[in-house]
C-alpha positions in Angstrom: -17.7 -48.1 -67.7 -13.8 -49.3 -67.8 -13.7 -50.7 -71.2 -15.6 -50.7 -74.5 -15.5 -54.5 -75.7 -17.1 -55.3 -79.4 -19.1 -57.9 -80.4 -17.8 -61.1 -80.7 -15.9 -61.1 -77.7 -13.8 -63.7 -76.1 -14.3 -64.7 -72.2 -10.6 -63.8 -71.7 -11.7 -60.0 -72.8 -14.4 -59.7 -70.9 -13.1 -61.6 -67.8 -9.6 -59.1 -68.3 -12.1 -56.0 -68.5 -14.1 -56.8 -65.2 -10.8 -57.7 -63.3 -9.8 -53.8 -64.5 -12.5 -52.8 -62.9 -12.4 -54.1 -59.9 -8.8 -53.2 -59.4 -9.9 -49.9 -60.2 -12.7 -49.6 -57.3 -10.1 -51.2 -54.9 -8.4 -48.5 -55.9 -10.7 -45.7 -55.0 -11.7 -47.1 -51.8 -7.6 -47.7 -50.9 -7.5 -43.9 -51.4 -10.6 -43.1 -49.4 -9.5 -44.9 -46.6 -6.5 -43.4 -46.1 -7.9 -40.0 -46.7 -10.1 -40.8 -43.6 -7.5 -41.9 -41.6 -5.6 -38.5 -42.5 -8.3 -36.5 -41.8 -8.7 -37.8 -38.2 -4.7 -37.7 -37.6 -5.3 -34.2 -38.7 -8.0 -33.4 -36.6 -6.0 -34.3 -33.5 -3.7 -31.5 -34.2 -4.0 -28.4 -32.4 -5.0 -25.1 -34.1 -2.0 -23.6 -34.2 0.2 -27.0 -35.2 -2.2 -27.4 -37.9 -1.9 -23.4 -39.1 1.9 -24.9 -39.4 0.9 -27.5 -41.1 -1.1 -25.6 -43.9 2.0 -23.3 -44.3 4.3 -26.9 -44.6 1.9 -27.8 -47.3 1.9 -24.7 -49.1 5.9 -25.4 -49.3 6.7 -22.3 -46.8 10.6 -22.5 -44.8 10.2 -22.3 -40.8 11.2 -18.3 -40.8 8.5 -17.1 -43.3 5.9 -19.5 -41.4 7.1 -17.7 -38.3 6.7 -14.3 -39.9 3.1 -15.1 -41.2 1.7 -16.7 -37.4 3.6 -14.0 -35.6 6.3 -16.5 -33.8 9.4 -17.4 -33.6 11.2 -19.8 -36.0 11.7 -21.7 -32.9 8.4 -22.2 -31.7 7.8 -23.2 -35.5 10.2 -25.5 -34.8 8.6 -26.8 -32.1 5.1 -27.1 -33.5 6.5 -29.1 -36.2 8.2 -31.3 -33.9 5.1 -31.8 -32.1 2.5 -32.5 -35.1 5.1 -34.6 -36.5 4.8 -36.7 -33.7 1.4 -36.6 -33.3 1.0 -38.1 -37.3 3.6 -40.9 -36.5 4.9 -39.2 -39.6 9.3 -39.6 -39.4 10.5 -37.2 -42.4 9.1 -33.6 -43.4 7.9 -35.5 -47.2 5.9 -38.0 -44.8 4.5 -35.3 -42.9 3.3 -33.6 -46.4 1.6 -36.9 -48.0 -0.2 -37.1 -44.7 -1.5 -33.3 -45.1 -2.4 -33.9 -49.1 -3.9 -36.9 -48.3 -6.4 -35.0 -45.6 -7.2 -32.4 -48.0 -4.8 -29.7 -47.3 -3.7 -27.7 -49.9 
């Protein structure tokens, strides 16, 4: 259900309420899509670039991601690099919508 219409209705109503909803399902299934797609960008990742990726997500800096894998900042660096390249993603908030969008949280 997308709208409750009463009784007497006008086609303009009803025609208005059914557009709603299919804007609605469009909607949805724009959203699933792209999760897909996410997920399999993600999937391509290595192990340890996605263990970077999780800690981007969770909104860590490069130094306590470092600290947590038991790298260096650099090699942090580099991951990031790498998995940033590997999504086609060009800024660190693209990066993120990619990883939200796939499910990580």
């Amino acid at each position: 259900a997308v709208d409750f219409i009463e009784k007497p209705f006008e086609k303009a109503v009803l025609i208005a309420a059914i557009e709603s909803a299919f804007e609605r399902l469009a909607e949805v299934e724009g959203r699933a899509h792209r999760a897909a797609a996410s997920a399999i960008l993600v999937a391509g990742l290595s192990a340890r670039e996605q263990d970077v990726l999780k800690e981007l997500a969770q909104g860590l800096p490069n130094k306590s991601i470092a600290h947590d894998l038991g790298i260096s900042p650099r090699t942090v660096e580099v991951h990031r690099a790498n998995l940033m390249a590997k999504l086609g993603a060009r800024s660190l908030s693209e990066t993120l919508r990619i990883a939200f969008s796939a499910g990580m949280d």
